[in-house]
LOZA-824464 format. One record per residue (C-alpha): x, y, z negated; residue in three letters; residue number from 1. Coordinates in nm, 3 decimals. Layout:
BEGIN
xx	yy	zz	r	k
X	Y	Z	ALA	NUM $
...
***
This chain:
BEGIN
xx	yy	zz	r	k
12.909	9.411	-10.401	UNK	1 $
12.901	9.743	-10.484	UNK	2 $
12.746	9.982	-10.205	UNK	3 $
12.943	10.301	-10.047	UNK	4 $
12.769	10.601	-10.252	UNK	5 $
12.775	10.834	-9.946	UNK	6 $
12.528	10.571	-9.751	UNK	7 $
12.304	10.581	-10.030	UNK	8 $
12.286	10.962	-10.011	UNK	9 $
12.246	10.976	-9.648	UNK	10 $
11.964	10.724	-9.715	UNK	11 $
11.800	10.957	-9.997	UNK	12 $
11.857	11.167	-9.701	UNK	13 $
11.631	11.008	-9.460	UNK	14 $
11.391	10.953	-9.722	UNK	15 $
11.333	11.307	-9.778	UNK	16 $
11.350	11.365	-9.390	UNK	17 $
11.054	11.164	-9.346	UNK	18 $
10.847	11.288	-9.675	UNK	19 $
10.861	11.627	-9.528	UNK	20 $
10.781	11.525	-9.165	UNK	21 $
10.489	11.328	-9.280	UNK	22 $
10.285	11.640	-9.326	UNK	23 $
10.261	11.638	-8.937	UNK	24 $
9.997	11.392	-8.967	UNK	25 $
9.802	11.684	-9.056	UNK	26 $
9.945	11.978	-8.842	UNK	27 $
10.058	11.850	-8.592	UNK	28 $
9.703	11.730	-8.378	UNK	29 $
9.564	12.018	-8.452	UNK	30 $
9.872	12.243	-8.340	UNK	31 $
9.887	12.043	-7.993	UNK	32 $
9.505	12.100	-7.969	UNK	33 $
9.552	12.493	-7.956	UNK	34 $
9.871	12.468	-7.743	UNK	35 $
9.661	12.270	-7.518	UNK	36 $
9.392	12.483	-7.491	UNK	37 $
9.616	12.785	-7.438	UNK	38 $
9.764	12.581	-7.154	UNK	39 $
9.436	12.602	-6.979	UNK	40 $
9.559	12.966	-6.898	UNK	41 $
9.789	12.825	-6.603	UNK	42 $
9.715	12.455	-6.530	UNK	43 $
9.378	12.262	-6.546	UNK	44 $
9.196	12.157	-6.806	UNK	45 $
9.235	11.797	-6.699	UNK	46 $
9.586	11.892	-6.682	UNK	47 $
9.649	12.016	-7.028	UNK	48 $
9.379	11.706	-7.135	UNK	49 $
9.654	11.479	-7.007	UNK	50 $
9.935	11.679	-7.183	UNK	51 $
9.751	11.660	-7.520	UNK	52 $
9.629	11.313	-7.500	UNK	53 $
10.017	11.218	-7.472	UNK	54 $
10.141	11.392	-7.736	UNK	55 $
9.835	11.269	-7.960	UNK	56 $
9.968	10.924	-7.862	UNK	57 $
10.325	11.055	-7.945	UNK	58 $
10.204	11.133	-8.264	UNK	59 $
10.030	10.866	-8.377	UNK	60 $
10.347	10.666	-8.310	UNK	61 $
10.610	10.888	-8.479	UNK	62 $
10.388	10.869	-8.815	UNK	63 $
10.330	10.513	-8.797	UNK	64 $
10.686	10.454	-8.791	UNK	65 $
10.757	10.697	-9.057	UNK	66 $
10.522	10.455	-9.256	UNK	67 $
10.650	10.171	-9.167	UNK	68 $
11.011	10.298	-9.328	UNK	69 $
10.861	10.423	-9.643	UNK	70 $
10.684	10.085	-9.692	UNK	71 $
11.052	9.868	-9.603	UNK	72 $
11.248	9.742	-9.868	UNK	73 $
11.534	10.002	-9.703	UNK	74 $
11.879	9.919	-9.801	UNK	75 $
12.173	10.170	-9.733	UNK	76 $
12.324	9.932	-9.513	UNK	77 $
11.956	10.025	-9.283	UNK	78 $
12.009	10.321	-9.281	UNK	79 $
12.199	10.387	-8.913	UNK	80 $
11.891	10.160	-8.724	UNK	81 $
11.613	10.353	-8.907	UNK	82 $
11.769	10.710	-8.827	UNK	83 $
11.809	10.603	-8.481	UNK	84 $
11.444	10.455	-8.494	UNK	85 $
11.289	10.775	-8.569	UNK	86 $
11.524	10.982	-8.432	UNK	87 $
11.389	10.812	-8.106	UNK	88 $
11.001	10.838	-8.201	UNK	89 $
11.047	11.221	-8.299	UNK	90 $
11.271	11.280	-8.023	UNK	91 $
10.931	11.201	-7.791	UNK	92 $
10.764	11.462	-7.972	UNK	93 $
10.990	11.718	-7.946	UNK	94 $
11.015	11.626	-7.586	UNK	95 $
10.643	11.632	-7.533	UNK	96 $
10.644	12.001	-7.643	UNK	97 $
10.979	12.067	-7.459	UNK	98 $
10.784	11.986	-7.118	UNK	99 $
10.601	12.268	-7.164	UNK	100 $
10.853	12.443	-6.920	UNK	101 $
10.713	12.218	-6.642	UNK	102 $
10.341	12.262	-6.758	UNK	103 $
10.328	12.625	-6.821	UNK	104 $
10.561	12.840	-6.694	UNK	105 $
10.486	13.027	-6.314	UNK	106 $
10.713	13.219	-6.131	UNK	107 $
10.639	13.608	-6.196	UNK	108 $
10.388	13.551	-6.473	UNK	109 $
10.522	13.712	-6.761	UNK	110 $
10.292	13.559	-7.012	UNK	111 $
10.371	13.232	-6.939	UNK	112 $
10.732	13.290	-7.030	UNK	113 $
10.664	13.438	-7.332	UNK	114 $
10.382	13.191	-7.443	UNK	115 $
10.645	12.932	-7.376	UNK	116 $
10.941	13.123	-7.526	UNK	117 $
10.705	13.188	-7.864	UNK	118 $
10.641	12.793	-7.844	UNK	119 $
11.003	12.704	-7.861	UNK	120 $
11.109	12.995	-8.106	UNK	121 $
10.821	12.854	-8.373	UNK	122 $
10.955	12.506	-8.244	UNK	123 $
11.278	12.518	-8.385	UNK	124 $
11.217	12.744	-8.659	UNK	125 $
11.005	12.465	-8.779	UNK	126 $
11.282	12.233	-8.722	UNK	127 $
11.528	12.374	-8.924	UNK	128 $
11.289	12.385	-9.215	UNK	129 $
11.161	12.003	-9.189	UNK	130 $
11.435	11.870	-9.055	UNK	131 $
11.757	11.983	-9.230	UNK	132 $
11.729	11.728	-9.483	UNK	133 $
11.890	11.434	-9.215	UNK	134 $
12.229	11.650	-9.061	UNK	135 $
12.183	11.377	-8.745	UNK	136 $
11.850	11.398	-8.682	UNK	137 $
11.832	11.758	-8.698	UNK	138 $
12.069	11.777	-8.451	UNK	139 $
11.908	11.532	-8.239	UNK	140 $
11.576	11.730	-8.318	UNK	141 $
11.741	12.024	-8.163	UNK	142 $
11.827	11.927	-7.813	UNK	143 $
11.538	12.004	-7.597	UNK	144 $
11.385	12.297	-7.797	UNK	145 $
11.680	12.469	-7.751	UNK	146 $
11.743	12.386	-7.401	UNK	147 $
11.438	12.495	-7.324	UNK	148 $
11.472	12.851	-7.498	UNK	149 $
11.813	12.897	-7.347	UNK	150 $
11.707	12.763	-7.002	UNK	151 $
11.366	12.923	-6.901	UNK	152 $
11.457	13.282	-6.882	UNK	153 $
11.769	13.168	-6.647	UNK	154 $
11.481	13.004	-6.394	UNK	155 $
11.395	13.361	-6.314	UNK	156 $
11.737	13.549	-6.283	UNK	157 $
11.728	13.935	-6.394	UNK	158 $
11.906	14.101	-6.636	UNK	159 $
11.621	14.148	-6.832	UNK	160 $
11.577	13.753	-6.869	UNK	161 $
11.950	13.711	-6.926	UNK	162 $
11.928	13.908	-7.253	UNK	163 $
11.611	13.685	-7.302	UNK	164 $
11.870	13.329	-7.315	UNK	165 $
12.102	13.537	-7.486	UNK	166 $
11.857	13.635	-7.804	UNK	167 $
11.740	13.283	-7.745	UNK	168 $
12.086	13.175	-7.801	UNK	169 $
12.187	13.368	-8.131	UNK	170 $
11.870	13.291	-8.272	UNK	171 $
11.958	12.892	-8.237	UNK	172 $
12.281	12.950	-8.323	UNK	173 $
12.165	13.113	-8.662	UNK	174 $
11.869	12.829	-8.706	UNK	175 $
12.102	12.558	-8.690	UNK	176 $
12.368	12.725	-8.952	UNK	177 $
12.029	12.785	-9.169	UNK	178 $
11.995	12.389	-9.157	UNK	179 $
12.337	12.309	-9.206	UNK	180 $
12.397	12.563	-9.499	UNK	181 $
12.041	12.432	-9.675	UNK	182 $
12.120	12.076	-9.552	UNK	183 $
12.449	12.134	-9.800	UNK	184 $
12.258	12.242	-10.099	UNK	185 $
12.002	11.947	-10.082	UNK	186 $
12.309	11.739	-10.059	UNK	187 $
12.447	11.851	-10.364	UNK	188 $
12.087	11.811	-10.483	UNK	189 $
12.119	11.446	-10.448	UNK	190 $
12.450	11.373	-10.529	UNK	191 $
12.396	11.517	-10.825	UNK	192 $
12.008	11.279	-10.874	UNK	193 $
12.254	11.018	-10.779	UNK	194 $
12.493	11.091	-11.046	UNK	195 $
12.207	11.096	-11.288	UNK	196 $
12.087	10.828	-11.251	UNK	197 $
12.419	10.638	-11.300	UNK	198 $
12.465	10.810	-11.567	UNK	199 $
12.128	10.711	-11.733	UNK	200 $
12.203	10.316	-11.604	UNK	201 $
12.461	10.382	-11.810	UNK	202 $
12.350	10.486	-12.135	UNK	203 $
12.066	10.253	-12.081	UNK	204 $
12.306	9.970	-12.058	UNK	205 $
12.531	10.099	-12.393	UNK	206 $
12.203	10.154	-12.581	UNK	207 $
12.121	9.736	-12.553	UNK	208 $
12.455	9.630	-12.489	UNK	209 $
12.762	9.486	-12.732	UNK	210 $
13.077	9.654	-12.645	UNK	211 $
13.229	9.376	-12.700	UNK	212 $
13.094	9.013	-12.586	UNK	213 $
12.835	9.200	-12.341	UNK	214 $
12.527	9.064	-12.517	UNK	215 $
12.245	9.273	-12.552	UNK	216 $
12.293	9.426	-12.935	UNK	217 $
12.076	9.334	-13.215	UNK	218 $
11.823	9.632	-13.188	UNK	219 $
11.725	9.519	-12.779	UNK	220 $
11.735	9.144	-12.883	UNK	221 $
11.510	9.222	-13.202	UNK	222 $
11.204	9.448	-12.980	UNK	223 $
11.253	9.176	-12.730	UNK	224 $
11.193	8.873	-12.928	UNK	225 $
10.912	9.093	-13.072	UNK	226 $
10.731	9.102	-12.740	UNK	227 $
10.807	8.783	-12.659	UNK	228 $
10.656	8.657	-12.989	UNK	229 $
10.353	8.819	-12.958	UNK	230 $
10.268	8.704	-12.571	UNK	231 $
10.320	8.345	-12.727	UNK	232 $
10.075	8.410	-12.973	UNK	233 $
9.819	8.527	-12.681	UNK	234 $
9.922	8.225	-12.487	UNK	235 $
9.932	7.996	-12.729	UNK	236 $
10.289	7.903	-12.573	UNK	237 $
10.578	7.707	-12.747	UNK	238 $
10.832	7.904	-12.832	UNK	239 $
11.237	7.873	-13.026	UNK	240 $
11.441	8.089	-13.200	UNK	241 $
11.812	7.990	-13.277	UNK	242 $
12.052	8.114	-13.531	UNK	243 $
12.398	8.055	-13.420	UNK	244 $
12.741	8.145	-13.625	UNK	245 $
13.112	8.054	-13.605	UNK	246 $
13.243	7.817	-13.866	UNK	247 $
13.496	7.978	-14.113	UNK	248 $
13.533	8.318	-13.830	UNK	249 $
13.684	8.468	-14.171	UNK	250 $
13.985	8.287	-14.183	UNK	251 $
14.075	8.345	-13.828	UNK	252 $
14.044	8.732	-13.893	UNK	253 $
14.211	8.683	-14.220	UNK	254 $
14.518	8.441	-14.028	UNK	255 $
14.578	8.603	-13.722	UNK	256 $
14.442	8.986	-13.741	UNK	257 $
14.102	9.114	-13.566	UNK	258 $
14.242	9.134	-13.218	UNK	259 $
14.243	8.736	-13.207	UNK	260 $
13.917	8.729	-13.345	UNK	261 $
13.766	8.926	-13.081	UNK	262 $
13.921	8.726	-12.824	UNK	263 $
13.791	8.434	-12.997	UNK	264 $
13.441	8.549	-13.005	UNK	265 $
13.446	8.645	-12.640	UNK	266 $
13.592	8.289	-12.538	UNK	267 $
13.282	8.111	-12.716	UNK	268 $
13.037	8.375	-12.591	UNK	269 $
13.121	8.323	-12.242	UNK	270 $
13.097	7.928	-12.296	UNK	271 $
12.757	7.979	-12.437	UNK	272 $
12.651	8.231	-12.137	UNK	273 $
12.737	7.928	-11.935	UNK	274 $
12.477	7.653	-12.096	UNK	275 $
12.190	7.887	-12.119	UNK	276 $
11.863	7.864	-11.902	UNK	277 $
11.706	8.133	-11.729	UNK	278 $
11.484	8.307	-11.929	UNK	279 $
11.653	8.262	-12.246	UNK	280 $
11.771	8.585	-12.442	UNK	281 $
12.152	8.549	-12.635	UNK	282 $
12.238	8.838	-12.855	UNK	283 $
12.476	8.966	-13.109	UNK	284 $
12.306	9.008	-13.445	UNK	285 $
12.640	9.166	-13.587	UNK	286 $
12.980	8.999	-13.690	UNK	287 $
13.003	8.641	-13.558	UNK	288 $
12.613	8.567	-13.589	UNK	289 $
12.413	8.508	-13.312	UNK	290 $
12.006	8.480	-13.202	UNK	291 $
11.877	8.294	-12.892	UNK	292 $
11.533	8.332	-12.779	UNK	293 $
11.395	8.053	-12.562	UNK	294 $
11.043	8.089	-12.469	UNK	295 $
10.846	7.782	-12.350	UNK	296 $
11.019	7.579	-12.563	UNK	297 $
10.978	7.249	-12.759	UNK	298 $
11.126	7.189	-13.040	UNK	299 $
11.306	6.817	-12.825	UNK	300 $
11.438	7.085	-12.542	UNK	301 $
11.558	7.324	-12.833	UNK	302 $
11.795	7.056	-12.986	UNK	303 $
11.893	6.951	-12.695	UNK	304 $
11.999	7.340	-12.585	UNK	305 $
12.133	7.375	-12.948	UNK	306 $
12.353	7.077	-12.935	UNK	307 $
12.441	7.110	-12.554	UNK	308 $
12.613	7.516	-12.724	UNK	309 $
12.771	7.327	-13.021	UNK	310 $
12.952	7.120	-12.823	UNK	311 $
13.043	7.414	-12.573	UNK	312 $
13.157	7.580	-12.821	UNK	313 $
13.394	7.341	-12.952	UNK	314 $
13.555	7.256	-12.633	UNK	315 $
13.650	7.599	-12.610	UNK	316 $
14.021	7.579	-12.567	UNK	317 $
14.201	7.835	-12.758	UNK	318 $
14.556	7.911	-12.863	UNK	319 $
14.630	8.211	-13.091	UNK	320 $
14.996	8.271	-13.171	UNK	321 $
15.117	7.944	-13.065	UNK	322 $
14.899	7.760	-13.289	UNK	323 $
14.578	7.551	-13.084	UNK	324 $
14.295	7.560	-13.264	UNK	325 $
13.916	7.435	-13.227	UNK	326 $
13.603	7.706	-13.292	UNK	327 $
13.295	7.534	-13.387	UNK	328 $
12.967	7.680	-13.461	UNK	329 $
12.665	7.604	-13.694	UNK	330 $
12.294	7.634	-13.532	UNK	331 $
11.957	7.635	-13.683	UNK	332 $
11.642	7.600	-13.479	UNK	333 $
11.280	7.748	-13.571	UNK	334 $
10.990	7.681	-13.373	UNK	335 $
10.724	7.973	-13.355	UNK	336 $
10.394	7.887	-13.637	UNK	337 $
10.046	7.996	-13.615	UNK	338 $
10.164	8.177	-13.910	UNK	339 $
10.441	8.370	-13.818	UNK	340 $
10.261	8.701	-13.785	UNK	341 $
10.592	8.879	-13.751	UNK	342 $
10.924	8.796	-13.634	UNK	343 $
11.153	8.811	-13.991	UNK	344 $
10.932	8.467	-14.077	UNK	345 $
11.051	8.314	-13.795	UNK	346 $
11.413	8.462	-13.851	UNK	347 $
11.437	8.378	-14.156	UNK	348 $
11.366	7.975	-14.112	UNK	349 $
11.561	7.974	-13.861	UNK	350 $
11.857	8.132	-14.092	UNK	351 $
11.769	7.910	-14.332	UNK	352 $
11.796	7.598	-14.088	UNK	353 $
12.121	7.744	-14.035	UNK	354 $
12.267	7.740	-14.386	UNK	355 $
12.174	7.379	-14.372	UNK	356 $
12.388	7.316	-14.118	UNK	357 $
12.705	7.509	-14.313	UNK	358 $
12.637	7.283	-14.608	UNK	359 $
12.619	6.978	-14.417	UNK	360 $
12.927	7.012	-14.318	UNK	361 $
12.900	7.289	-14.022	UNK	362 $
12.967	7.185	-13.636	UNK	363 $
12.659	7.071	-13.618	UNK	364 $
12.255	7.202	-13.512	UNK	365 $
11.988	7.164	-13.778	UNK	366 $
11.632	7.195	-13.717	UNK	367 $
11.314	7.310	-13.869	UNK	368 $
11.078	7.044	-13.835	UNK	369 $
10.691	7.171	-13.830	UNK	370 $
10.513	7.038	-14.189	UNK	371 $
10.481	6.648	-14.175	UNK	372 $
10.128	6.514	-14.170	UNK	373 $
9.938	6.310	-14.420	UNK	374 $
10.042	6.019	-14.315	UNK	375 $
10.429	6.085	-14.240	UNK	376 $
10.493	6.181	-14.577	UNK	377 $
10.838	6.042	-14.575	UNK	378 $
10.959	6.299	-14.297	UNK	379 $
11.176	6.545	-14.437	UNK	380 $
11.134	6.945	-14.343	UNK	381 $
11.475	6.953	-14.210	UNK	382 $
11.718	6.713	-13.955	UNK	383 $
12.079	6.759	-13.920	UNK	384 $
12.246	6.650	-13.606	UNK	385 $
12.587	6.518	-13.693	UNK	386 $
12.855	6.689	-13.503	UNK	387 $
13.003	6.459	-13.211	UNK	388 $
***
């Protein structure tokens, strides 16, 4: 299900929100300490004690659940509970501050009103620089700062005071256009991440990929068998390699044009997608040849996946122009030596296992037994399943 791309940018959003916010963990104490201690000015200091230890506590809670959303597993779909969960926890901060009106101000003390006024201003100047990423929450953000600026001169009336609201007014009104207008660009800053980063998915996925049958390609399979060979070594874990190729592919090409063959090869392709384990690793080698990797993987569990494919294969039902017709496939199996320092030796027994199989007759899965011991000389190096 394929997620709607503007929740995923409004979740970047949030994400960023929070990143820049989580620098208050720093500031943001030891700002409320010097407010508080200025406070001490008009109320007393058990007073302003209380007013700090609150916001302290407001605080602490805002950044631990700024924490707690950077450690989730957030999906987009999250995204509308977590805003409103720390729109709520940040909205107590900016509240805390905001009650500074009730704290602070005194009728006919000048100083007051402009220690409070110079509290707000910095208050949502600050705002529209950490909180613009998150349009909501900035807005939310905004309430009581701006409230307060626009409300305390009006306590006093005077025209003096009026002009006061009035400056306090523009001065939001041109903070909160700042926000918007940067909360834009950072926008377009992610949306075009975003875009990226699809973009790179897929490239990614067209660098390993067949066009085609939607295998990974022969240049993936080939560094990932390579890895996988090599941590089998270290384990000392069993591991298979299979060769797989369509019987007589040539004639169908040759009979009924390339189209049909393509459709052929993506009919048996997605029958062998089907029979496969997890784990296991199917890829296009080029033309109608195919590798499977199966790691952990006796050599009884191999034949058994090998002729479990053939027979998948085969059952494929397929009509080109008319005409039915039945496409098998030929599979040899190598099991991973001591010896096989690098992958070709193990490629190339199990291509050789695999041209067995064509001469026997095709339709059918031949393996590479491991050499026979001294006393079962009369084992040959090779079995050939005979085709059902």
């Amino acid at each position: 299900m394929m997620t709607d791309p503007r929740a995923d940018i409004r979740l970047a959003q949030l994400h960023l929100y929070v990143d820049i916010h989580l620098h208050d963990r720093y500031l943001a104490p030891l700002l409320t300490l010097v407010v508080a201690a200025m406070l001490t000015n008009w109320v007393p200091v058990s007073w302003a004690a209380i007013w700090a230890g609150f916001e302290l506590l407001i605080i602490a809670n805002y950044i631990r659940v700024y924490q707690a959303f950077k450690r989730s597993q957030t999906g987009a779909s999250d995204e509308p509970h977590w805003a409103r969960r720390i729109a709520l926890a940040h909205g107590a901060h900016m509240l805390a501050w905001s009650s500074l009106v009730f704290w602070a101000w005194q009728h006919d003390n000048f100083a007051s009103l402009v220690f409070i006024m110079l509290v707000h201003i910095a208050l949502i100047a600050l705002t529209t620089s950490m909180s613009n990423a998150h349009l909501r929450t900035l807005e939310r953000d905004m309430v009581f700062p701006v409230l307060a600026l626009l409300g305390l001169p009006l306590l006093e009336l005077s025209w003096f005071n009026v002009g006061l609201s009035l400056l306090g007014l523009g001065f939001s009104v041109l903070m909160l256009l700042v926000a918007r207008q940067i909360n834009t660009y950072s926008t377009e800053a992610l949306q075009l991440r975003q875009r990226n980063e699809i973009l790179i998915r897929e490239l990614e996925l067209q660098a390993s990929r067949d066009a085609l049958t939607g295998l990974v390609n022969r240049r993936y399979f080939l560094a990932e068998a390579n890895q996988q060979l090599q941590a089998a070594h270290r384990s000392s874990h069993v591991l298979a390699l299979l060769i797989i190729d369509l019987d007589h592919f040539k004639q169908i090409n040759d009979q009924y044009g390339h189209l049909a063959g393509d459709e052929v090869l993506g009919a048996v392709v997605d029958a062998l997608k089907r029979n496969l384990r997890t784990g296991d690793c199917l890829g296009r080698l080029g033309g109608e040849e195919f590798a499977l990797l199966m790691p952990q993987t006796t050599q009884a569990e191999a034949t058994e996946t090998a002729e479990r494919l053939r027979q998948a294969a085969a059952a494929v039902p397929l009509t080109l122009q008319g005409q039915a017709i039945c496409q098998t496939v030929s599979i040899g199996i190598a099991l991973l030596q001591k010896e096989d320092t690098s992958l070709s030796s193990l490629m190339h027994r199990a291509d050789l296992a695999m041209y067995a199989a064509k001469t026997q007759g095709r339709n059918r899965v031949v393996c590479e037994l491991p050499a026979p011991a001294a006393e079962d000389t009369n084992l040959s190096a090779e079995t050939a399943i005979q085709a059902a």
